[in-house]
C-alpha positions in Angstrom: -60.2 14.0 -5.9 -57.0 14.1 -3.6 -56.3 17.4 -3.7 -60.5 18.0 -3.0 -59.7 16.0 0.3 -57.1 18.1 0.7 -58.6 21.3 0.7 -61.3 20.1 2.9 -58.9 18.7 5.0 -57.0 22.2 5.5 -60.0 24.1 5.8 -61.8 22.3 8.6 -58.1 22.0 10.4 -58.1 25.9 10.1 -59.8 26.4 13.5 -57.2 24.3 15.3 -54.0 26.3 13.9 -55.8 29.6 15.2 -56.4 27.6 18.5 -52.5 26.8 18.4 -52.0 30.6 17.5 -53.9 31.7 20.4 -52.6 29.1 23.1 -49.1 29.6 22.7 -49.7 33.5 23.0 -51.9 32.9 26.3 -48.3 30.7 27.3 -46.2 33.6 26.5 -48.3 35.9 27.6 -48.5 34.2 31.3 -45.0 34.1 31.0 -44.3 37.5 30.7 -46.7 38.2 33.4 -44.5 36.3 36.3 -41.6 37.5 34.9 -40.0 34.2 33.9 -38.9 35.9 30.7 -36.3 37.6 32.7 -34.3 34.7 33.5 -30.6 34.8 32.0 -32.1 31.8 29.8 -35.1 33.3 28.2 -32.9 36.6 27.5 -30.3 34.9 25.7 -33.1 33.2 24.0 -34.5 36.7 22.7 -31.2 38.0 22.2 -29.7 35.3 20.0 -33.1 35.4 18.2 -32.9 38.8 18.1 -29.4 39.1 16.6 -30.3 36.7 13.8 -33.0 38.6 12.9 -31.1 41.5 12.5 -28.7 39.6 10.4 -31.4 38.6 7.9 -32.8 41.8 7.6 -29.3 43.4 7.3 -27.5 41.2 5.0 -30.6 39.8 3.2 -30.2 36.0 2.2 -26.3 35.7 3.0 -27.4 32.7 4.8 -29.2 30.8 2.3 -26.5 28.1 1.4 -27.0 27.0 5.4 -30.8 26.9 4.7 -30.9 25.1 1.6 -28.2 22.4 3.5 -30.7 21.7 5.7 -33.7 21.6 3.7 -32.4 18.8 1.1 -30.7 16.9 4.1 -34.5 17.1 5.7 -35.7 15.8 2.9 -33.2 12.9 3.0 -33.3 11.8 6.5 -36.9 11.9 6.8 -36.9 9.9 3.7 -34.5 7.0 4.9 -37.1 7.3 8.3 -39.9 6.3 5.6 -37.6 3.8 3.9 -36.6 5.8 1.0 -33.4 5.7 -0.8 -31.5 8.7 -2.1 -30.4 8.5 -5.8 -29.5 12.6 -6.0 -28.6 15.4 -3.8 -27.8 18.8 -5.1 -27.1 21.5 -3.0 -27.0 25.0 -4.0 -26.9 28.8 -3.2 -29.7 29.6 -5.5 -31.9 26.3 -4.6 -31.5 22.3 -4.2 -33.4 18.8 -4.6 -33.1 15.7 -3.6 -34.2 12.3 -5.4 -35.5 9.7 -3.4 -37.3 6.7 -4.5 -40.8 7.5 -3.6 -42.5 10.8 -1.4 -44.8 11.1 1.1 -46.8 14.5 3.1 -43.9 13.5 5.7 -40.8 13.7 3.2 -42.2 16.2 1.2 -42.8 19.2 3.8 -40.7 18.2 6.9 -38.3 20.7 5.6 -41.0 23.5 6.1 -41.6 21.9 9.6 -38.4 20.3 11.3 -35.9 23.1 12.5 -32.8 20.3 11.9 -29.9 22.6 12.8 -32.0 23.7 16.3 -32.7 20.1 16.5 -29.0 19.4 16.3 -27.7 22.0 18.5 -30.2 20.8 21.8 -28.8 16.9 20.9 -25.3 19.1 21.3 -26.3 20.6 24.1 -27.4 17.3 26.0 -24.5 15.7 25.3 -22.2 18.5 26.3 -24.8 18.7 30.0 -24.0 14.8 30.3 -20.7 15.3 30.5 -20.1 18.9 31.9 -23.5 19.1 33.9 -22.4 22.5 35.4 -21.4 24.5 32.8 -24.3 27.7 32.0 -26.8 27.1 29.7 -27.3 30.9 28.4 -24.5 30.6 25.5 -26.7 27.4 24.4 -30.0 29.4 24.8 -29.1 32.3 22.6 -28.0 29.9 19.9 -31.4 28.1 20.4 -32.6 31.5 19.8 -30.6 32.2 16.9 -31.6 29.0 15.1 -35.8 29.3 16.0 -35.5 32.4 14.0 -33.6 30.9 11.4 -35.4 28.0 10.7 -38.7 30.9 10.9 -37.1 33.6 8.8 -36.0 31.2 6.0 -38.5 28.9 5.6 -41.1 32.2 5.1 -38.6 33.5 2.7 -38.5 30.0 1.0 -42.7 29.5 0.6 -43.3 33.2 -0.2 -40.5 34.3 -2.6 -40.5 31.1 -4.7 -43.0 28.7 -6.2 -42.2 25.6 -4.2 -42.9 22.2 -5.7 -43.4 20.7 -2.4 -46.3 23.0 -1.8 -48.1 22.7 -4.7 -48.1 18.7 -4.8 -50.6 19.0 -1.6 -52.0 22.5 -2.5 -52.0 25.7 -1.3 -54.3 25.4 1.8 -53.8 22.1 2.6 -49.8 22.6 2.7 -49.9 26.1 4.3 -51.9 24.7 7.2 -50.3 21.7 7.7 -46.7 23.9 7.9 -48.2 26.4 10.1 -50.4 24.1 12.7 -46.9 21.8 13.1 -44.8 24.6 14.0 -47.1 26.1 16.3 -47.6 23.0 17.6 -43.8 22.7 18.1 -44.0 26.4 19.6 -46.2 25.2 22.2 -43.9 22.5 23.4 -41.0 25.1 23.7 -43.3 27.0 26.5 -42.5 24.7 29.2 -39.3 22.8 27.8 -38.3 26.6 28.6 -40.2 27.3 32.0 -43.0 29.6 31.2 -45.5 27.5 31.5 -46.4 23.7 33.2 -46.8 21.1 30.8 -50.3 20.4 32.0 -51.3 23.8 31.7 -49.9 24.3 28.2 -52.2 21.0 27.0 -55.4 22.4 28.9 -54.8 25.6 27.0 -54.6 24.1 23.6 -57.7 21.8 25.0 -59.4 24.8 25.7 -58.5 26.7 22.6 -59.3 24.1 20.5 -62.7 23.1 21.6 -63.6 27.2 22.0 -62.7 27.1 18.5 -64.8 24.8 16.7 -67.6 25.5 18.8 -67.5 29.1 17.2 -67.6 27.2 14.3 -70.5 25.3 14.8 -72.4 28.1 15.9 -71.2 30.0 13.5 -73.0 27.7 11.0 -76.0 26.8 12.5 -76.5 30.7 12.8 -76.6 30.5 8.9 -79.5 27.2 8.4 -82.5 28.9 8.4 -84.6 27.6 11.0 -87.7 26.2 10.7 -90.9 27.3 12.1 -94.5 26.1 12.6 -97.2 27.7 12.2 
């Protein structure tokens, strides 16, 4: 019956990860039209994402010990945030696990979700502007940069090249959804924590989006009850 609700659950939220989807390409887009994207920032931004993809695509998986790191240690943190404790922690090129003492949706797909070494590097980089608040930000942009594409490249190579546990414990939809609606939703946020787009304007596009979306929806399916007609 769970896993019913599940499905359900991921197929009526399907609308909102397209609306996600499609706001944070009208951000980018507006972006790119007032040429914010040519700041030194937003450069070293595409060129440290740039140069990690071409690292992936070069040298294949030669950073997969770094990725499975971070996945177990996502598991664990978000598990002691729930109250869990950690019995077992393997770490390993060719895969890892963690034992806790109970899972949740939270502890079990944060990994797909949470981006811990970007997360990491901006509390770096606050701390470093707190006590050298002149010093440029572009170094720390293209390694932002370098680790969204990480945490993006690996964590597609990790649901689409292996069977993952933690996927099939909520299902396929359900868990797919649920991975791609958060980092979009994340994605979204980076618009204006970069400067292409206000705040405001970022949540009235998703508004928008949203409520364009599931109106579609519901036309969609009252175009399919027959309707009734008197004679």
């Amino acid at each position: 019956m769970r896993r019913f609700l599940l499905f359900l659950v991921g197929l009526v939220g399907l609308p909102l990860a397209w609306a996600l989807g499609r706001a944070f390409l009208d951000g980018l887009a507006a972006g790119l039209a007032s040429g914010a994207t040519l700041s030194p920032g937003c450069l070293a931004f595409a060129g440290g994402g740039a140069a990690m993809a071409a690292l992936y695509f070069w040298k294949g998986r030669a950073l997969s010990i770094f990725y499975v790191f971070g996945h177990e240690m996502t598991h664990a943190l978000v598990g002691l945030c729930c109250l869990a404790r950690i019995h077992r922690v393997s770490v390993r090129e060719t895969g890892g696990f963690v034992e806790l003492s109970k899972s949740n949706l939270a502890i079990t797909l944060a990994p797909y979700c949470v981006p811990l070494y970007l997360l990491l590097a901006l509390g770096l980089c606050a701390a470093a502007r707190s006590v050298w608040p002149g010093h440029p930000l572009w170094p720390w942009a293209a390694l932002f940069g370098a680790l969204t594409l990480f945490h993006v490249l690996y964590t597609l190579d990790a649901l689409f090249t292996v069977a993952q546990p933690d996927v099939l414990e909520y299902g396929r939809l359900f868990s797919y959804w649920f991975i791609l609606a958060v980092n979009l939703f994340f994605a979204n946020l980076a618009l204006p924590a970069v400067g292409l787009t206000a705040p405001a304007g970022q949540a009235a596009a998703i508004l928008q989006r949203t409520v364009g979306a599931y109106g579609a929806l519901i036309e969609a399916a009252a175009d399919l009850i027959p309707s009734q007609r008197t004679p």
